[in-house]
C-alpha positions as CSV (number, residue, x, y, z in Angstrom):
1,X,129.3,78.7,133.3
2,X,129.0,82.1,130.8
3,X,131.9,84.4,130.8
4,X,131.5,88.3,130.4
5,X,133.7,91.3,130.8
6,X,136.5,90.4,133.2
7,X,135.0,86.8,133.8
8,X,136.2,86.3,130.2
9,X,139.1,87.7,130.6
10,X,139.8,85.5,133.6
11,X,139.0,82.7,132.0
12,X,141.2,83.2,129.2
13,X,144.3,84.1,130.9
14,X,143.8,80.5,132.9
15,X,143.7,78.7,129.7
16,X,146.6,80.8,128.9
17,X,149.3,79.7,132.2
18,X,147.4,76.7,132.0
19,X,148.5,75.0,128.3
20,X,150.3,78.3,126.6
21,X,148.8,80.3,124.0
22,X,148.8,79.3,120.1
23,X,146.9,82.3,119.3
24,X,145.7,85.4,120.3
25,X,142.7,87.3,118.7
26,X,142.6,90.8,120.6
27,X,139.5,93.4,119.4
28,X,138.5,91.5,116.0
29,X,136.5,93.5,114.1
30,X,135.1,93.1,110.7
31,X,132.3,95.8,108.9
32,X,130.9,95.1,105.6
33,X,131.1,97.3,102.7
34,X,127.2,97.8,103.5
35,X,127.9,98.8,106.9
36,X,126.8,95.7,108.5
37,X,129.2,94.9,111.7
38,X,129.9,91.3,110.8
39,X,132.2,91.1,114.2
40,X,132.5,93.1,117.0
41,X,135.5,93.0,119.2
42,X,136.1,89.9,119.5
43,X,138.6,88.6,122.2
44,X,140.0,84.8,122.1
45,X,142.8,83.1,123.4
46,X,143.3,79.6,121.6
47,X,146.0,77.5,123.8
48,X,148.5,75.5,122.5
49,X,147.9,71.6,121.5
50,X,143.5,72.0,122.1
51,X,140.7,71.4,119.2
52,X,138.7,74.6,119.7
53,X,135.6,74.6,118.6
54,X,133.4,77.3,117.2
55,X,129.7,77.1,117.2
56,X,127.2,79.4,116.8
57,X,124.0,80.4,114.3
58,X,124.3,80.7,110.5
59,X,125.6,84.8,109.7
60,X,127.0,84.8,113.2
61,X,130.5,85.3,111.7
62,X,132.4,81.8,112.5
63,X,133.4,81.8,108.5
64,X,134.8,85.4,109.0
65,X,136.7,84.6,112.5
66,X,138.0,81.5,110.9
67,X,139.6,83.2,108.1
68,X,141.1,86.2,109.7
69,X,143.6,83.6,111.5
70,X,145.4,82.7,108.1
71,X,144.4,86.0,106.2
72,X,142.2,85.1,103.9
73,X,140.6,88.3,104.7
74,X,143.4,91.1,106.5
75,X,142.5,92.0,109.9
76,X,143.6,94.9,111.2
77,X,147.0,95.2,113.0
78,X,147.3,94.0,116.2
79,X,144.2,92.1,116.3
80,X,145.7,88.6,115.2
81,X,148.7,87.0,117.1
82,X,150.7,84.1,116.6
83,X,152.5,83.0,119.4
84,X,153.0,86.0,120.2
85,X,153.7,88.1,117.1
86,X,151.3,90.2,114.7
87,X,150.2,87.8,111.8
88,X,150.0,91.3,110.0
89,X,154.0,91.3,110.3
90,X,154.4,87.9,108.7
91,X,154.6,86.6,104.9
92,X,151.2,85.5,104.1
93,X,152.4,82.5,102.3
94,X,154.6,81.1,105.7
95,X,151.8,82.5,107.7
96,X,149.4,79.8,105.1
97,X,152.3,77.5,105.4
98,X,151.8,77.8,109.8
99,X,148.0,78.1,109.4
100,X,146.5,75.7,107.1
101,X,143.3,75.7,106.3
102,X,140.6,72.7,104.8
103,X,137.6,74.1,103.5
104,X,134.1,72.9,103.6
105,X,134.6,71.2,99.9
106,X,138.0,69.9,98.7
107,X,139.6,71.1,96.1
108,X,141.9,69.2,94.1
109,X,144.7,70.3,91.8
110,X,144.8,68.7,88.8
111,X,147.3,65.7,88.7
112,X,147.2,62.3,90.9
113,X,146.7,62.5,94.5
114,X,150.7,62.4,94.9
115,X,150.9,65.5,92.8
116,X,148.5,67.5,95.3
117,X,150.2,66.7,98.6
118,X,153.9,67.5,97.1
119,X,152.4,70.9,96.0
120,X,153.0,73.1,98.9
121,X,156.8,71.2,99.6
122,X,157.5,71.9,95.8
123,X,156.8,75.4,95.9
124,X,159.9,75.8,98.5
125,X,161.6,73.8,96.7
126,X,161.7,70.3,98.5
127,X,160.3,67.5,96.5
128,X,158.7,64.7,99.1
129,X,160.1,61.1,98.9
130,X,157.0,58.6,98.0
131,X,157.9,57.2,101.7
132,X,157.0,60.7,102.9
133,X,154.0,60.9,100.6
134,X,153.3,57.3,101.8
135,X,153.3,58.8,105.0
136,X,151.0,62.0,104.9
137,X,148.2,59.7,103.4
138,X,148.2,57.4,106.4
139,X,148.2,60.3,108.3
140,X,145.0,61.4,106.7
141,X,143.9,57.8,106.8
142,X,144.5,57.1,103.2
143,X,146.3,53.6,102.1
144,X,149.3,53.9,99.6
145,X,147.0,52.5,97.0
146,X,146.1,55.9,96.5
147,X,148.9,57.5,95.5
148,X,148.9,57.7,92.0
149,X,144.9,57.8,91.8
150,X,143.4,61.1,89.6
151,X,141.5,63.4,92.1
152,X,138.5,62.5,89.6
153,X,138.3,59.3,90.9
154,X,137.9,60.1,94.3
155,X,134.6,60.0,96.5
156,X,134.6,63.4,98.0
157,X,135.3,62.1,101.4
158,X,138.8,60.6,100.0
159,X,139.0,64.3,98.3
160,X,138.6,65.5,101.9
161,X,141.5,63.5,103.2
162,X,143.6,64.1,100.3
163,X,143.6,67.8,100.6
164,X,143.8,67.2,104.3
165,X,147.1,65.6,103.4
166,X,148.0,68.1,101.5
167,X,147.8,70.6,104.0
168,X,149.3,68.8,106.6
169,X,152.6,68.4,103.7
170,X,153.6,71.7,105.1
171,X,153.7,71.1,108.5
172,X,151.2,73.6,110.1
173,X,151.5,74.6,113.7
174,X,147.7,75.2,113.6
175,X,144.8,74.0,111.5
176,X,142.0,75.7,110.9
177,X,139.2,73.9,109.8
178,X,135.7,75.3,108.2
179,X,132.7,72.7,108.3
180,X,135.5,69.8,106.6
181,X,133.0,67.6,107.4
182,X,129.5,69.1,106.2
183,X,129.4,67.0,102.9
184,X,130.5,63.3,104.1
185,X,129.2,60.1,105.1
186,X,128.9,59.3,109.0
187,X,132.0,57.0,108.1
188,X,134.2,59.5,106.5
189,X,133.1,61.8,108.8
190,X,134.1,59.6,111.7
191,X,137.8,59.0,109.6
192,X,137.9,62.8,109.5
193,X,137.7,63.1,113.4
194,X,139.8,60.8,114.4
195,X,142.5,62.2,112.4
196,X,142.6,65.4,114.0
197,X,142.5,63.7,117.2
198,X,145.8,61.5,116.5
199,X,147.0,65.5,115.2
200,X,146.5,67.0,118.4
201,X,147.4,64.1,120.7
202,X,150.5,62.9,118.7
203,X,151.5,66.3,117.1
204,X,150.6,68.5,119.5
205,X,148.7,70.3,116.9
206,X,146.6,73.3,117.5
207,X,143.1,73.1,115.8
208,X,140.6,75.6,115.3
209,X,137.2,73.9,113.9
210,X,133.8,75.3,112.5
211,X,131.1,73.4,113.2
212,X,127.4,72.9,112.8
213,X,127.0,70.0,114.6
214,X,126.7,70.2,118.3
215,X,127.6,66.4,118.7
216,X,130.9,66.6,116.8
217,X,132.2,69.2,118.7
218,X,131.2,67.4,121.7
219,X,133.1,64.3,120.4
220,X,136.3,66.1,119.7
221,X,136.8,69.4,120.9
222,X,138.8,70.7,124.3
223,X,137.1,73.8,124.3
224,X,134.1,75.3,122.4
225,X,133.3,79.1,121.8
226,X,130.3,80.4,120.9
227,X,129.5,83.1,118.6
228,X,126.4,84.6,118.2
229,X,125.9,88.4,116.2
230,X,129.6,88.2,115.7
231,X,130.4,88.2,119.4
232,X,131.6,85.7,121.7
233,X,129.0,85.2,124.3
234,X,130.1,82.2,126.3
235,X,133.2,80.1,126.2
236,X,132.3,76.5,127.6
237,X,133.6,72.7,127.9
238,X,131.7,70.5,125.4
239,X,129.9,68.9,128.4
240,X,128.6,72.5,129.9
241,X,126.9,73.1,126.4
242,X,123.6,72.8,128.1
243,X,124.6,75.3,130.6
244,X,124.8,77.9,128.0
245,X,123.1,81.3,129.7
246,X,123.1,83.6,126.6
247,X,119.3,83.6,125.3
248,X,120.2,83.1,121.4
249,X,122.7,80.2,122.3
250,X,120.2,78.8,124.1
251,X,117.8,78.5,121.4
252,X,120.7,77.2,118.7
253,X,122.0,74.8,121.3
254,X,118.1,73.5,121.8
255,X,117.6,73.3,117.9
256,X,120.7,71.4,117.0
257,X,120.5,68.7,119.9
């Protein structure tokens, strides 16, 4: 089914009474410094507790979108919401602390894997316990045997689930996540996956993911959006992806299957 105009906006507001809203993205828009629209209004609702995915070309501006939630580039005032207030209004670093972020390759502090997840904690002034350190790596599917491991040892899927761990150490409300799979095995990969599903079903968590890969999305997400010339075209369940309508998400869909 493709939502447009007030189709989308129907849509949306269902989502919305239906599960609550994490997030809100109202007119998102984002012009480089060459003049090049990277995106254009962009309207989103992202309901509580759902892995949304986001799918769409290379330079269609998922990157971009992804990073406006946390502020890693400013959108403008009153385009960004979280639950229900301006993330323009908040501290950036409690915003960051709300709204983590794993990036496409991890990126380790130096120190033992211990060190990295007590980072954020520390910086408020909490030092974890080891049980609580314990804790986050089994979270990210990492044994204990781990913990006092140099980030040089690690394969860069364990890297992945560190900094994973690491993130999660400040207890976001929503994760945002930008292609955290692109660079792993099938089996780290698969690790990855199923950790963000025991997030959302256990945590409630909210999750926002990047993806290239049709199938994962499929696997894992509630909802997908796709974004094509930095516009939502359609908003879809991972089992209408085939329905897509919009011609250029028609050809990326056909391509990646």
């Amino acid at each position: 089914m493709e939502y447009s105009g007030d189709g989308l906006r129907e849509h949306l507001l269902a989502m919305e009474h239906e599960n609550g809203t994490k997030m809100e993205v109202r007119g998102l828009t984002k012009v480089s410094d060459k003049d090049v629209r990277i995106l254009s209004k962009v309207n989103l609702d992202i309901p509580k507790g759902v892995i949304m995915g986001v799918i769409g070309p290379s330079g269609s501006g998922k990157s971009t979108f992804l990073r406006a939630l946390n502020r890693l580039w400013e959108p403008d005032s009153g385009s960004v919401f979280l639950d229900g207030v301006d993330i323009c209004d908040l501290d950036v670093l409690n915003l960051r602390r709300k709204v983590g972020m794993l990036f496409q390759l991890p990126a380790l502090f130096e120190g033992t894997v211990a060190d990295n997840v007590r980072y954020g904690p520390q910086l408020k002034g909490k030092k974890l316990t080891d049980i609580e350190v314990y804790k986050l790596l089994a979270l990210a599917d990492l044994d204990s045997s781990f913990y006092g491991k140099a980030g040089s040892e690690l394969s860069v899927g364990q890297a992945q689930r560190v900094a994973l761990a690491r993130t999660l150490a400040n207890e976001p409300e929503v994760l945002l996540l930008d292609e955290p799979t692109s660079a792993l095995d099938p089996i780290s990969t698969q690790n990855i996956e199923d950790v963000l599903v025991k997030l959302k079903r256990d945590r409630g968590m909210t999750i926002v993911i990047v993806s290239h890969s049709i199938k994962q999305i499929q696997r894992i997400a509630d909802d997908v959006c796709l974004l094509v010339n930095g516009e939502i075209v359609e908003i879809l369940k991972p089992h209408q992806l085939s329905e897509a309508k919009h011609p250029m998400a028609q050809k990326f869909l056909q391509l990646s299957s």
